[in-house]
C-alpha positions as CSV (number, residue, x, y, z in Angstrom):
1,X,-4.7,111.8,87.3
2,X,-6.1,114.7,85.2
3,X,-4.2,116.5,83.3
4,X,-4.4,120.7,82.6
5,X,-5.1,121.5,79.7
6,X,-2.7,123.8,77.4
7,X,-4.1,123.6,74.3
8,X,-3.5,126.9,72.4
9,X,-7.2,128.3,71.9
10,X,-7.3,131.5,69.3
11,X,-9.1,134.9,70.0
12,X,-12.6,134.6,69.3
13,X,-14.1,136.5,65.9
14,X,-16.7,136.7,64.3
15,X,-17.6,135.9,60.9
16,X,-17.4,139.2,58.4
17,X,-17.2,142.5,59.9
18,X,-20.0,142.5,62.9
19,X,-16.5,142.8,65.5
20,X,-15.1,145.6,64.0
21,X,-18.3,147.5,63.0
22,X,-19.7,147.0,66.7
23,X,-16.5,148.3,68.3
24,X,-16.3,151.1,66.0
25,X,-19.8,152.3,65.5
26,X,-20.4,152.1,69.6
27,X,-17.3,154.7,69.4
28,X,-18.6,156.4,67.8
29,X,-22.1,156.6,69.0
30,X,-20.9,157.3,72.9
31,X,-18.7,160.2,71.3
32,X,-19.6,161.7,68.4
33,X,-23.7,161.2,68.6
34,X,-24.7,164.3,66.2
35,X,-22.2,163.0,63.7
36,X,-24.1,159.4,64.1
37,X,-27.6,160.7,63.9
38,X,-26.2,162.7,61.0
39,X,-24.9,159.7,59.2
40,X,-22.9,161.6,57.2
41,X,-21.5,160.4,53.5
42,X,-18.1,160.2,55.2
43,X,-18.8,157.8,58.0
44,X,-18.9,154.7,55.8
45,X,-15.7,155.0,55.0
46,X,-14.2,156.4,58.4
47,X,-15.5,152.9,59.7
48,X,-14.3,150.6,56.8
49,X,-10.8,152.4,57.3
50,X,-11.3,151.6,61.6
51,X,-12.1,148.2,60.5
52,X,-9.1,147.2,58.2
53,X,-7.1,148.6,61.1
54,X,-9.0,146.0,63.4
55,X,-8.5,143.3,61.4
56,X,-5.1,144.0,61.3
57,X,-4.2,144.0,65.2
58,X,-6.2,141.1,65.7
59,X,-4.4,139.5,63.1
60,X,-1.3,140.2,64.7
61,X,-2.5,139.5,68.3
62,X,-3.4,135.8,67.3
63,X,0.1,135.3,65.5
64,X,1.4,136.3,68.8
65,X,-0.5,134.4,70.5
66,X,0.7,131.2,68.2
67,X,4.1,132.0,69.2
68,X,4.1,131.9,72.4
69,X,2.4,129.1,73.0
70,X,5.1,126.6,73.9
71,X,7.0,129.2,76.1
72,X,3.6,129.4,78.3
73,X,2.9,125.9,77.9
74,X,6.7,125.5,79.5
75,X,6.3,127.8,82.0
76,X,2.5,126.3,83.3
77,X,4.3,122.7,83.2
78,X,7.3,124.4,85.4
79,X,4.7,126.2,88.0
80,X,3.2,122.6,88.0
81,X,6.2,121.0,89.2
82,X,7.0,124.0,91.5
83,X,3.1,123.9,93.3
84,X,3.9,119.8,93.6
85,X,7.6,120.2,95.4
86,X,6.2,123.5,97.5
87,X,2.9,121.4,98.5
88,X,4.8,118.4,99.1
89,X,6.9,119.8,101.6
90,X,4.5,121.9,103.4
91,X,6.5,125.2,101.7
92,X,3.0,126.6,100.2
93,X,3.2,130.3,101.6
94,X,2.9,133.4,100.8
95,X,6.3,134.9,100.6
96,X,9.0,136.2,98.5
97,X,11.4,132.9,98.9
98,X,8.2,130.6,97.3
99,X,7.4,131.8,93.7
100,X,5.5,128.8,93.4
101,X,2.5,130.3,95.9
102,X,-0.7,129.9,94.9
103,X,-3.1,131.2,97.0
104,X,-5.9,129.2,98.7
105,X,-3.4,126.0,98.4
106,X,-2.3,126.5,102.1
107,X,-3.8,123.8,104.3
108,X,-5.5,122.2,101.6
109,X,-4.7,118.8,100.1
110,X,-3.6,119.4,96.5
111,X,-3.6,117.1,92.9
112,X,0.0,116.4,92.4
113,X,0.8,118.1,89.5
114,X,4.5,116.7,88.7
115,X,3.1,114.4,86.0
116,X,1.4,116.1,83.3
117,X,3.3,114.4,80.9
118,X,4.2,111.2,82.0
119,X,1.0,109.2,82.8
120,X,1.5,105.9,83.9
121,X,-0.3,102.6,85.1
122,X,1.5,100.6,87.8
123,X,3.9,97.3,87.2
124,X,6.3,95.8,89.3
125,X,9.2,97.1,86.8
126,X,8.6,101.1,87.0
127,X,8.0,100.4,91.0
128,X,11.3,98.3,91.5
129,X,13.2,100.3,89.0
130,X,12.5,103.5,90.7
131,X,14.0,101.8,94.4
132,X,16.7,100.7,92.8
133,X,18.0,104.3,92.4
134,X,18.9,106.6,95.4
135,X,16.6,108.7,97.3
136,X,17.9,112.0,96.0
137,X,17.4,110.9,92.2
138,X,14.2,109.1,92.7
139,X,11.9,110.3,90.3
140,X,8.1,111.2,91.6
141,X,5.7,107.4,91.8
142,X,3.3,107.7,88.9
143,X,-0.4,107.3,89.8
144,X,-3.5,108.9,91.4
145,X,-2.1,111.1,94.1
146,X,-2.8,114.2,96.2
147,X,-0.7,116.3,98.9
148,X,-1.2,116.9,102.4
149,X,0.5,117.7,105.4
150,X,4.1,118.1,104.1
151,X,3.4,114.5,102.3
152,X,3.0,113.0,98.8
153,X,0.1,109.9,99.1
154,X,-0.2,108.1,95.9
155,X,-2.3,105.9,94.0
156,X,-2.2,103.0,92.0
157,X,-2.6,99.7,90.7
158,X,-5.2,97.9,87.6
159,X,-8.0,95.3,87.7
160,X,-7.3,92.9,85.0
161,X,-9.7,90.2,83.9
162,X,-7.9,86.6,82.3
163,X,-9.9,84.1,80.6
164,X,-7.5,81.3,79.9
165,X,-8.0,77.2,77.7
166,X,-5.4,75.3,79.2
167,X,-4.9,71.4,77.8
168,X,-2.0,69.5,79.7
169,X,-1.0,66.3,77.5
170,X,-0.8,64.1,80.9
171,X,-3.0,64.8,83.5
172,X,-5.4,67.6,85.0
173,X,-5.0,70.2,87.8
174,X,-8.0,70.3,90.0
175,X,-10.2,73.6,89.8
176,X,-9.3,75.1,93.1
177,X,-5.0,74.8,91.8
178,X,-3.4,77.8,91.0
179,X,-1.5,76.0,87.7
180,X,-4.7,76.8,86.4
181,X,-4.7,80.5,86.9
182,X,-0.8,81.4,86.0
183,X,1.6,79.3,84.0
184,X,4.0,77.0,87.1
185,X,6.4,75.0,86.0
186,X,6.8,72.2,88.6
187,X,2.9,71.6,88.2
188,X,3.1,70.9,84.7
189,X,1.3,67.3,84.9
190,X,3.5,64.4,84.0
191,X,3.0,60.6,83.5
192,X,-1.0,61.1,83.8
193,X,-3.7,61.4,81.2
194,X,-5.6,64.3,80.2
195,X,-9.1,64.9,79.9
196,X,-9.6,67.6,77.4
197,X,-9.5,71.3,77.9
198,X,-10.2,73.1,80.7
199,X,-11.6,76.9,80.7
200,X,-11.4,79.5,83.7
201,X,-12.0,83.0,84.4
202,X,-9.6,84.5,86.9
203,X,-9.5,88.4,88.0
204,X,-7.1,87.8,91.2
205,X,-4.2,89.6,89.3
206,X,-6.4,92.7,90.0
207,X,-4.3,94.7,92.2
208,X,-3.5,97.8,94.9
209,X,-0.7,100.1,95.5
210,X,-0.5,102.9,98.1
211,X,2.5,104.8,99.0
212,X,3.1,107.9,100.6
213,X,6.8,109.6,100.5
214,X,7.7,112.8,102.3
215,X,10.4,114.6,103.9
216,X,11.6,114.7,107.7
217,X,14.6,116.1,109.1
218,X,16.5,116.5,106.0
219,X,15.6,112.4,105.5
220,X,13.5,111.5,102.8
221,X,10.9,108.9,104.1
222,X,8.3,106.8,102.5
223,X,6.4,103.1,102.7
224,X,4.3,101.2,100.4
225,X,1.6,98.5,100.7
226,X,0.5,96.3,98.0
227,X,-2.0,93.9,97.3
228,X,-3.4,91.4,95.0
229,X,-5.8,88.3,95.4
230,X,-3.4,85.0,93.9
231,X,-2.7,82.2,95.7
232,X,-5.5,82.5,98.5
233,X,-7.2,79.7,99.4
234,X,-10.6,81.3,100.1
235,X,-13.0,81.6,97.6
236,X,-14.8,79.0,95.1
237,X,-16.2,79.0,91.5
238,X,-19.6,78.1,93.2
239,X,-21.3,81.1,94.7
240,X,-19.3,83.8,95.5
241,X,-16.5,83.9,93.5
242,X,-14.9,85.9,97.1
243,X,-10.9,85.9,97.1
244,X,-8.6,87.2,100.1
245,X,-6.6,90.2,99.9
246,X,-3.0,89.1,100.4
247,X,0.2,91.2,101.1
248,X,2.8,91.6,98.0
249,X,4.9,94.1,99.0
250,X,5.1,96.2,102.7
251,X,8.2,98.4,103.2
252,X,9.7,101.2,104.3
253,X,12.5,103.2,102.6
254,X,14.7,106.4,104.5
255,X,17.4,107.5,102.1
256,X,19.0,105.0,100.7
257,X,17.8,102.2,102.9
258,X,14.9,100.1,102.4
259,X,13.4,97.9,105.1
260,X,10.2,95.3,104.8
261,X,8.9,92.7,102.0
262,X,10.2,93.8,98.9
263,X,11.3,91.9,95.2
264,X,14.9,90.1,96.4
265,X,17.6,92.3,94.9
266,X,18.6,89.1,93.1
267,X,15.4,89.5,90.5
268,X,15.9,92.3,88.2
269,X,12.1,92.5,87.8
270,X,12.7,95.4,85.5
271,X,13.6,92.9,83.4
272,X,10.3,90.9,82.8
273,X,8.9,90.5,79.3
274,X,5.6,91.9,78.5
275,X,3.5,88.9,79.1
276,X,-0.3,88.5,79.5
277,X,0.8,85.7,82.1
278,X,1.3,86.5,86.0
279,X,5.3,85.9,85.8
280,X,5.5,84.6,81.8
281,X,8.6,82.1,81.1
282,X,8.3,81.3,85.2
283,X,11.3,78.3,84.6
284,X,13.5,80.8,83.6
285,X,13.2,83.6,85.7
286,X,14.3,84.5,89.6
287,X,11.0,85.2,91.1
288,X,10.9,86.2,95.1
289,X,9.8,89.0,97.7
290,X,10.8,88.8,100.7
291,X,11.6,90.4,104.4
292,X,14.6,92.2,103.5
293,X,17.4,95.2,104.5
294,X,18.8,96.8,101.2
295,X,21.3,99.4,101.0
296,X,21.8,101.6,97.9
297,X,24.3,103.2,97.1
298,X,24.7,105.1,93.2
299,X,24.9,101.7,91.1
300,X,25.3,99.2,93.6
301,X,23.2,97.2,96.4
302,X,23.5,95.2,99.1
303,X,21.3,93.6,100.5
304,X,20.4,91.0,103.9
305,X,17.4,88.9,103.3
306,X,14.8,85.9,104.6
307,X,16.9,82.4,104.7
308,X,14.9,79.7,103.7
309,X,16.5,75.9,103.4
310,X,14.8,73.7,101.3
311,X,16.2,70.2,101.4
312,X,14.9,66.9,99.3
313,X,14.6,64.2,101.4
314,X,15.5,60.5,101.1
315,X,11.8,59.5,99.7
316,X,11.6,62.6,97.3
317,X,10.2,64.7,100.0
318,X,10.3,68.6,100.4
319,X,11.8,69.1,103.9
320,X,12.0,72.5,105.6
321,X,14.5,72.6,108.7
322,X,13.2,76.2,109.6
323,X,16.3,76.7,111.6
324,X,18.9,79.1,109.2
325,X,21.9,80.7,110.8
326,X,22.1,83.4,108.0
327,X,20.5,85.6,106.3
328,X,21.0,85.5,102.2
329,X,23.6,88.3,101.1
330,X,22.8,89.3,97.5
331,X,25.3,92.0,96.1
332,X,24.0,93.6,92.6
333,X,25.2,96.0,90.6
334,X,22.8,98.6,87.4
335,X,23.6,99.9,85.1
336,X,21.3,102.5,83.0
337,X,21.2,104.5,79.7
338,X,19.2,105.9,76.8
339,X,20.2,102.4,75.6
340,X,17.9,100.8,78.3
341,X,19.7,99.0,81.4
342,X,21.5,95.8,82.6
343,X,21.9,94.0,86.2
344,X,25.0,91.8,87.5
345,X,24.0,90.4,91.0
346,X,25.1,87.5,93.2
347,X,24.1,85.9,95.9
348,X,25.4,83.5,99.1
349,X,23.7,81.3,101.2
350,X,24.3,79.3,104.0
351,X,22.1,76.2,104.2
352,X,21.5,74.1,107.0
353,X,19.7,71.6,108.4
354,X,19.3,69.5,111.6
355,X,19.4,66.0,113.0
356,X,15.9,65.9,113.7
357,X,14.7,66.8,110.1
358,X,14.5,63.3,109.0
359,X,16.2,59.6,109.6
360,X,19.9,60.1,109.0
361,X,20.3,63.3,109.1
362,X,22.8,65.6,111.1
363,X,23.3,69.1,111.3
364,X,25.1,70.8,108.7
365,X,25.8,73.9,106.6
366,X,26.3,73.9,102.9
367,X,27.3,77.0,101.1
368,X,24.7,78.2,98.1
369,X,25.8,80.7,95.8
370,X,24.4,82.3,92.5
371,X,25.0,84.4,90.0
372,X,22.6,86.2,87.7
373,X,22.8,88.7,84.7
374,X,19.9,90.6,83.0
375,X,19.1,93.3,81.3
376,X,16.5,95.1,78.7
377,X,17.9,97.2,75.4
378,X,16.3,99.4,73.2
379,X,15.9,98.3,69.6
380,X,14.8,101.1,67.2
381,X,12.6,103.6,68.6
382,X,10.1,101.2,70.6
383,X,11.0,98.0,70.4
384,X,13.3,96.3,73.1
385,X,14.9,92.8,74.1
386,X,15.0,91.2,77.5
387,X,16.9,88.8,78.8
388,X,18.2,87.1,82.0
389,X,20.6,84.0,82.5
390,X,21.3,82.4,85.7
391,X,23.7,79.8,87.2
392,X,23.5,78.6,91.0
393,X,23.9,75.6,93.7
394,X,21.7,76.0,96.3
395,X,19.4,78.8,95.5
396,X,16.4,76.3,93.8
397,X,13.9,78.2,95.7
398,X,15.1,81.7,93.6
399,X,14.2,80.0,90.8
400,X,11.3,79.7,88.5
401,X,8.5,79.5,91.6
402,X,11.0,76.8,93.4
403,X,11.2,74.2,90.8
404,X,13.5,71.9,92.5
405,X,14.9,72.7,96.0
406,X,17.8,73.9,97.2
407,X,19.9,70.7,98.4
408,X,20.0,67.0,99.4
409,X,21.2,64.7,102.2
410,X,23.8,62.4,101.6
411,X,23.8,58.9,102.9
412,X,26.5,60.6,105.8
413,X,23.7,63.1,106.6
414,X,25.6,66.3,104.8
415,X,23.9,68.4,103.0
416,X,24.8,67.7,98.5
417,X,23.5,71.5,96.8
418,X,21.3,71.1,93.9
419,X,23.0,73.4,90.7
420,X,20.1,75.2,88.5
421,X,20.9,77.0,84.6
422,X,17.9,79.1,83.8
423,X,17.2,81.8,82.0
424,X,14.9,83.3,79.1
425,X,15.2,85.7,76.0
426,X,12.2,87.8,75.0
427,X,11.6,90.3,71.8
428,X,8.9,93.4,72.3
429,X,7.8,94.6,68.4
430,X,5.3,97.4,68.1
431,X,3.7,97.2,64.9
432,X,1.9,100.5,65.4
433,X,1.5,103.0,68.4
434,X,-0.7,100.9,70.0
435,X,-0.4,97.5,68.6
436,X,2.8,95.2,69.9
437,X,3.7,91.4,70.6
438,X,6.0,89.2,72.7
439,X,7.7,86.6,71.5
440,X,9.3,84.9,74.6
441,X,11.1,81.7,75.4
442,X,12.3,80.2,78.9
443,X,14.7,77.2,79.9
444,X,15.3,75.3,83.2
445,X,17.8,72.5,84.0
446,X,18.7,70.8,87.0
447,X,21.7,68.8,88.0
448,X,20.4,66.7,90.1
449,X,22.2,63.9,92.6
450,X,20.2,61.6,91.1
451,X,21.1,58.6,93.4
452,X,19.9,61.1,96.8
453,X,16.8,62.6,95.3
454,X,15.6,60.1,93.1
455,X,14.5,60.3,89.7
456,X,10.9,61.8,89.8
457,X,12.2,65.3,90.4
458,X,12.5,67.0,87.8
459,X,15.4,67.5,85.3
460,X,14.3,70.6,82.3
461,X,11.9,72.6,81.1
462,X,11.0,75.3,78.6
463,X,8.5,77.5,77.3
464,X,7.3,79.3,74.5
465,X,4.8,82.4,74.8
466,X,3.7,84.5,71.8
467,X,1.5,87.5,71.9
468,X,-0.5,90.3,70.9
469,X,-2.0,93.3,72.9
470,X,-4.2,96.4,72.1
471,X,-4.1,99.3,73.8
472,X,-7.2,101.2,72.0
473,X,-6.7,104.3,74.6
474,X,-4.1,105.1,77.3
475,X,-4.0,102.6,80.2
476,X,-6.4,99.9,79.0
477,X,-5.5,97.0,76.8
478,X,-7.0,93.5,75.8
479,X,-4.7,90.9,74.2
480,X,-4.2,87.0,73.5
481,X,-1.4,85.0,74.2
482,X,-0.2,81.4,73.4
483,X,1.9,79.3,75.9
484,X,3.3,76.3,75.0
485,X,5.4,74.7,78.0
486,X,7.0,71.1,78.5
487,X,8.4,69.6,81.9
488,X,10.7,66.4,82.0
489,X,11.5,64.4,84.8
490,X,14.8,62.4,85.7
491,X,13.2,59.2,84.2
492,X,12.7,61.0,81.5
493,X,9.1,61.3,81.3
494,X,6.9,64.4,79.8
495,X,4.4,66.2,79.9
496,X,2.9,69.4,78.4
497,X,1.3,72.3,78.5
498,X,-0.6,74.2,75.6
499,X,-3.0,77.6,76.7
500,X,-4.6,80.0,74.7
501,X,-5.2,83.5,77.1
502,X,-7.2,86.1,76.8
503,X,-7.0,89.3,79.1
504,X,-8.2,92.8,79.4
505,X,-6.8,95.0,81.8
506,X,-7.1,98.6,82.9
507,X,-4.5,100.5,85.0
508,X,-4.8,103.6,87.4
């Protein structure tokens, strides 16, 4: 969105006297003509005398001028916010209630004005940040936007462009797998051989935000749509290069409720290092959207959302009953400051599966629960530290892009939980305004029951990332990153990971 412009601009002059001499000798010409065709001795100095005095008031109007610059400059930002709010809600008229009238607005869509000084591009932390806070205190979406009939629409999103060298130590990923465009734990290769490096362009992070928000009946009401092109099948390296749209995020919110797809209030995505990566240290990090009702309420959430059971099955297999009785309950609680934020949140689950889901079993419910703490603080004036740690049995799918599932059978047919440790610690240092790097590690472990799921799942993992981006103007940046990532099994085989990433990316 374009900004106004307030830049102070002084009185035009010009150079020497020509100002002063035209303004006075014109005067003087229109009233006193026989004393100008006279051209007396005296005039010369009359003038010089009107022009010092000239000089002086324009002096003094530009030091006025000077001073109150800021004051204006406040009070064109607060008309700004006050055309925004009165457009928003259809309040643009003439009358002695609206100060904020401008006329010719009424009717007409309008440039949403409320964010002259905050410009902003679009990530998943400023968007989830800003749900996780009430509908009264909600601050305005950044982004392109306009106003129209008693509604705010906005704008936003970035195309981004990653050019990644990926060598795995024991095996290869074929071209079409999407462990070749972002970093996946569980497809880390393992027990193979590689074949040297492989080199790919990807631009399916690219992505789309719209949202409109407005007010209706004393409710505040808005909904939001986004899109990216990841993990779609269509589209080939061949010809075309053509990937399909797919649906992120699709909600709706009405005070303090939110309804649709949405992050899980489990993730506190506000928490998510500054990585070139999709997701960054993926193994250590609770990564899901889903369907979802979320209450808010000041500091604290509730939250209903999409079951899923994921059970390993006697040969190793990945065994989805599709039958849950419950949804997931995730309870969370925030907690913000000038000193940046932190996030306690729990969750239960009830697991089941059926008699029908494979040889031995019978239907049963197992409990999952999970607990998860993150946070990111302020270090000096703009650095910062993120972190999250999480502990769980039965909530492997929550966890690093489902690196292990969520339970077992036992040789009665009962359902054994699966319990997870993950977490990751990451360090944001600028070394100038608009040079900064990440340095970022990520752990996984698994307890697995070894004797039901056998011992090619896998058992840890971790990962190193280290960065550095350039942002040479506002909202475009091009960096490089390193990723160095290792996945053990519960024979205890390896394998490895090591890519070199390149991305440019430009936000709106």
């Amino acid at each position: 969105m374009s900004s106004i412009d307030l830049t102070p601009r002084p009185l035009a002059r010009r150079p020497g006297k020509p100002i002063a001499a035209l303004l006075a000798s014109s005067a003087l010409v229109a009233i006193f003509p026989t004393i100008a065709v006279a051209a007396d001795a005296g005039l010369e100095a009359r003038v010089d005398a009107l022009e010092a005095k000239l000089d002086r008031i324009l002096d003094r109007l530009e030091a006025q001028d000077a001073t109150l610059t800021a004051a204006e400059t406040a009070t064109l930002k607060d008309a700004a916010y006050a055309v925004s709010d009165a457009t928003a809600s259809g309040a643009n008229a003439p009358n002695a209630q609206n100060a904020a009238y401008i006329p010719g607005a009424t009717g007409a869509p309008r440039p949403i004005l409320a964010e002259l000084d905050t410009p902003g591009g679009v990530s998943a932390q400023s968007q989830a940040d800003r749900d996780a806070i009430p509908a009264k205190e909600r601050p305005k979406r950044k982004g392109l936007g306009f106003s129209a009939g008693g509604a705010d629409f906005t704008f936003k999103g970035y195309v981004k462009l990653d050019a990644t060298v990926t060598r795995f130590s024991d095996g290869d990923l074929p071209t079409s797998n999407i462990g070749r465009d972002f970093y996946i734990p569980a497809l880390v290769p393992v027990g193979g051989e590689g074949n040297g490096a492989d080199f790919d362009f990807n631009p399916r992070e690219t992505r789309f935000l719209f949202a409109v928000d407005t007010e209706r009946g004393g409710h505040d009401i808005g909904g939001l749509i986004e899109l990216d092109f990841q993990v779609t099948s269509d589209g080939n390296e061949r010809v075309s290069n053509s990937f399909t749209p797919r649906m992120r995020q699709a909600y709706i919110t009405i005070d303090n409720w939110l309804l649709g797809q949405a992050w899980t209030t489990f993730q506190d995505v506000g928490a998510l290092p500054d990585n070139l990566d999709f997701i960054g240290p993926t193994e250590g990090t609770v990564f899901i959207r889903q369907p979802m009702i979320r209450y808010t309420k000041g500091p604290f959430q509730i939250a209903l959302e999409q079951p899923e059971t994921e059970v390993t099955g006697p040969a190793g297999e990945r065994l989805l009953p599709g039958d849950d009785v419950a949804p997931d309950v995730v309870l969370r609680y925030n907690k913000r400051g000038d000193w940046g934020h932190f996030a306690l949140a729990g969750i239960f689950r009830a697991l089941h599966s059926e008699e029908d889901m494979t040889a031995g079993a019978i239907e049963d419910t197992a409990i999952g629960y999970g607990i998860s703490a993150s946070g990111k603080l302020k270090v000096g004036e703009r650095d910062d530290f993120r972190f999250m740690a999480t502990y769980g049995e039965g909530i492997g799918r929550y966890i690093g892009v489902n690196i292990v599932n969520d339970a077992a059978i036992r040789a009665n047919g009962e359902l054994q939980t699966i319990a997870t440790y993950s977490g990751f610690a990451s360090y944001r240092h600028f070394w100038t305004k608009n040079l900064r790097s990440n340095l970022t590690g990520g752990y996984f472990r698994a307890d697995n029951p070894v004797s039901l799921t056998g011992d090619g799942v896998t058992d840890e993992v971790y990962s190193v990332h280290a960065n550095l981006i350039y942002s040479p103007v506002e909202k475009f940046e091009v960096g490089v990153e390193y990723i160095y990532a290792n996945r053990a099994l519960e024979d205890g085989q390896e394998g490895n990971m090591n890519r070199v990433q390149f991305s440019t990316k430009y936000s709106f």
